[in-house]
C-alpha positions in Angstrom: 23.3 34.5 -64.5 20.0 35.0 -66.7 20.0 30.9 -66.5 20.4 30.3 -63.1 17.7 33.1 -61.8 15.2 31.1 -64.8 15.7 27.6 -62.6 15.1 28.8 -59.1 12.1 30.4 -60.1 10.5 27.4 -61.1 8.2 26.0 -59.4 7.6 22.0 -58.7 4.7 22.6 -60.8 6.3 23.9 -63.4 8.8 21.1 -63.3 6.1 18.7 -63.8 4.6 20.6 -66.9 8.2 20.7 -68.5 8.8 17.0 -67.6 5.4 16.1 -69.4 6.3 18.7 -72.1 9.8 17.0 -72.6 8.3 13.6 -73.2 5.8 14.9 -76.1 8.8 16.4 -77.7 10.7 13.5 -77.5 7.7 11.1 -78.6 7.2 13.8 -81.4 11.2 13.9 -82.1 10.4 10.3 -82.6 7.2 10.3 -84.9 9.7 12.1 -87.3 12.4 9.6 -87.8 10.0 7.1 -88.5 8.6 8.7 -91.7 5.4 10.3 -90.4 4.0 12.9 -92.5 5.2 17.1 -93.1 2.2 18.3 -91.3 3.5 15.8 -87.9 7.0 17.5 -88.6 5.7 20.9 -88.3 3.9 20.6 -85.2 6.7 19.2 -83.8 9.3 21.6 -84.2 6.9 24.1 -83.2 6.5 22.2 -80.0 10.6 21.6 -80.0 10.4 25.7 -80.2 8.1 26.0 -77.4 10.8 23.5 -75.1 13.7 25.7 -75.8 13.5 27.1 -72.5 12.9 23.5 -71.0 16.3 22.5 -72.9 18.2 25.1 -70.9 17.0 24.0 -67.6 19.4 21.3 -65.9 17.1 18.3 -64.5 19.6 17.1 -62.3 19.9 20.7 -60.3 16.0 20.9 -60.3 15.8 17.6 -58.6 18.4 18.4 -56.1 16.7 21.4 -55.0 13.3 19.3 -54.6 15.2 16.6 -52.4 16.7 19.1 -50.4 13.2 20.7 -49.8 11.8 17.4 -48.6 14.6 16.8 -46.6 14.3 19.6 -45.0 10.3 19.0 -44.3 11.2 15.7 -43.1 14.1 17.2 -40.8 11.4 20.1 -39.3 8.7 17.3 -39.3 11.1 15.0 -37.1 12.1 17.7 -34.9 8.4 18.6 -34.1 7.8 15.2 -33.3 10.8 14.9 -30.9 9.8 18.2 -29.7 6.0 16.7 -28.5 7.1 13.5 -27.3 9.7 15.5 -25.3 6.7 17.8 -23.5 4.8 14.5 -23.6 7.3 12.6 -21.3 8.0 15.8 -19.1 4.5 16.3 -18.7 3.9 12.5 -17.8 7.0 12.9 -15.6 5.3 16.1 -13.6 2.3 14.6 -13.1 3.7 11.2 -11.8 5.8 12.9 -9.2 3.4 15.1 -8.2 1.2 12.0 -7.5 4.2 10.3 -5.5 3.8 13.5 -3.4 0.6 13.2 -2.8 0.8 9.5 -1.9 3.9 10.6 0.1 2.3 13.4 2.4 -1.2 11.6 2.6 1.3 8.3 4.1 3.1 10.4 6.5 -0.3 12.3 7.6 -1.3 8.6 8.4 1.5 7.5 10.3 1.6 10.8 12.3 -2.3 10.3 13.1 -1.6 6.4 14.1 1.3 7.8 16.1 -0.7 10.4 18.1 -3.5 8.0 18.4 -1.2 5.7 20.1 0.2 8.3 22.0 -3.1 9.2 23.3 -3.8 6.1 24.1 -0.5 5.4 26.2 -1.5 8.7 27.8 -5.3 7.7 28.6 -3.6 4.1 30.3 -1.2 5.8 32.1 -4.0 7.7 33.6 -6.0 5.0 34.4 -3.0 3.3 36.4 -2.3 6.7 38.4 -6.2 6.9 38.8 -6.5 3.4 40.2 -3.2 3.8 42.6 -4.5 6.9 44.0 -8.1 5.7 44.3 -6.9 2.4 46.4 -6.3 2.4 50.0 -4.5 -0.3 52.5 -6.2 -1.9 54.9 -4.2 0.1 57.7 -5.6 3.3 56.7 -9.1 2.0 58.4 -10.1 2.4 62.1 -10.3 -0.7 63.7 -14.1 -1.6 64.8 -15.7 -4.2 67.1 -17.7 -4.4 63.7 -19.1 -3.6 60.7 -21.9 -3.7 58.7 -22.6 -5.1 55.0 -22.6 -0.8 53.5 -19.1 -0.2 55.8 -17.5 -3.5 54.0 -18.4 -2.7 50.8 -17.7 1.4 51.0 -14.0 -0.5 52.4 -13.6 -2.3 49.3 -14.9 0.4 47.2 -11.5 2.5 48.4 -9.3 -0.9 48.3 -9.9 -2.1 45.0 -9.6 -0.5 41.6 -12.4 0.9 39.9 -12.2 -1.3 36.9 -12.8 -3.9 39.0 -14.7 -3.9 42.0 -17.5 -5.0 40.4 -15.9 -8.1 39.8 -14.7 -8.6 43.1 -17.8 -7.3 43.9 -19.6 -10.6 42.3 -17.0 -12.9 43.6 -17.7 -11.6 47.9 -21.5 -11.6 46.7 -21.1 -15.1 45.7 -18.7 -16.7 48.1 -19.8 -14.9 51.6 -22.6 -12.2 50.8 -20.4 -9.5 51.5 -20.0 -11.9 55.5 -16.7 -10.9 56.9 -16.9 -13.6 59.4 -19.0 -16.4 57.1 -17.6 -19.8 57.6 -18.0 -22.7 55.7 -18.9 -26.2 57.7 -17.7 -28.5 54.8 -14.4 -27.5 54.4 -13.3 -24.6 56.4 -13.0 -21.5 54.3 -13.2 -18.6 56.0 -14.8 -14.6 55.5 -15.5 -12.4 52.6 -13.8 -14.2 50.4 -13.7 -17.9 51.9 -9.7 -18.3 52.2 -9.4 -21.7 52.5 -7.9 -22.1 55.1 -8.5 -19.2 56.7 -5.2 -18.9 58.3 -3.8 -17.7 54.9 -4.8 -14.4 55.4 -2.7 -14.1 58.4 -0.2 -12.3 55.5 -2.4 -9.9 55.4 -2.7 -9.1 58.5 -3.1 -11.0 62.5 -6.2 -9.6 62.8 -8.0 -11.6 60.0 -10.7 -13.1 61.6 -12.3 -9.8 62.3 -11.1 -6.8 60.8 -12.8 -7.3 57.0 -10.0 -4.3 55.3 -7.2 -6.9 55.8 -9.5 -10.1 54.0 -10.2 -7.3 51.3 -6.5 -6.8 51.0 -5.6 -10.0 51.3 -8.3 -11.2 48.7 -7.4 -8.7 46.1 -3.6 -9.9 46.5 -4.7 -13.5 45.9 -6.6 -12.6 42.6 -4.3 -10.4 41.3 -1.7 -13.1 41.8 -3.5 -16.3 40.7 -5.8 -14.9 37.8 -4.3 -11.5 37.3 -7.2 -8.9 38.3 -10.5 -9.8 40.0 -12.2 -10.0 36.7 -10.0 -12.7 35.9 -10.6 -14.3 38.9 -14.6 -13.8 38.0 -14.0 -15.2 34.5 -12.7 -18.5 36.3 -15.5 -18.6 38.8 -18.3 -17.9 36.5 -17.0 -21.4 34.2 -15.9 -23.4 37.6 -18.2 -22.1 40.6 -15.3 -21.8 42.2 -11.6 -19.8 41.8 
């Protein structure tokens, strides 16, 4: 018992002293059998006196107990590690999906905003078409004159065509009959505000084409909706041909 409590108190310090003890012993052990002198022999079995204690400590048990040690450092160094890289990657991994949530909600904030925008802007057309229908008039809903002046024709067509685009039908009459409900053409024919060539074409409109100017409006407006799809069409043609 007294042997085993002497080796676990020593240190790894201590083993290293006995280890470099050992070797002069040995080295001294040696110096004897080779014929050195009395005085040598002396000091060395004092010295083998000294290692007496060395003798009775088993080297292979020491060196177990200092592998285990490392081992064991090693093991807890390893496990640390693991431990790290393990908060590392779990760290990396919260931050990267709390990115992706980001990304996510700012993308669908987007898309909702594109969506209302569109919706808005569906809304704002729709408007404009329910505006237009309601602001138009047909040519029936006018009393029928003897005549009219240029201010009556145009307040007419003011109530006949859409907003949007009186003024291009507007430029068109201004250009084609100065706004001349009964203006006819020598050359070739054409006939009133908007010189329906022939003239007898606005008979769809209405018999009383020649002078009632509500059914030429009417009937204009029909033609340029139908042949250039609005008056400004029909405006865009006339401004690159002089003609539509």
């Amino acid at each position: 018992m007294l042997e085993g409590n002497r080796v676990s108190r020593i240190s790894v310090r201590g083993f290293a002293v006995a280890s470099a003890t050992a070797v002069t012993t040995v080295g001294a052990v040696v110096g004897v059998a080779a014929g050195h002198e009395q005085g040598t022999t002396d000091r060395v079995e004092a010295t083998a006196a000294d290692a007496t204690i060395l003798a009775d400590i088993p080297a292979g048990h020491n060196v177990q107990v200092q592998t285990a040690s490392l081992t064991q450092q090693a093991d807890t160094q390893a496990d640390a590690a693991d431990a790290a890289a393990k908060k590392d990657a779990e760290e990396s991994a919260r931050k990267q999906a709390a990115e992706d949530a980001t990304a996510k909600k700012e993308a669908a904030e987007e898309a909702s905003k594109k969506k209302e925008a569109e919706e808005k802007a569906k809304e704002r057309e729709k408007g404009d078409e329910v505006s237009s229908r309601s602001a138009t008039r047909d040519a029936s809903d006018f009393a029928v004159k003897g005549s009219y002046s240029v201010s009556e024709v145009q307040a007419m067509a003011r109530q006949m065509v859409p907003s949007d685009q009186f003024q291009c039908f507007s430029n068109i009459v201004n250009n084609e009959s100065t706004w001349d409900y009964t203006a006819t053409n020598p050359s070739s024919g054409a006939y009133g505000l908007v010189q329906a060539l022939p003239g007898t074409k606005m008979a769809s409109a209405g018999a009383d084409w020649r002078t009632n100017p509500a059914t030429q409006i009417k009937w204009g407006l029909s033609y340029m909706n139908e042949s250039y799809g609005s008056p400004c069409g029909a405006w865009s043609f006339w401004q690159a041909n002089q003609w539509y």
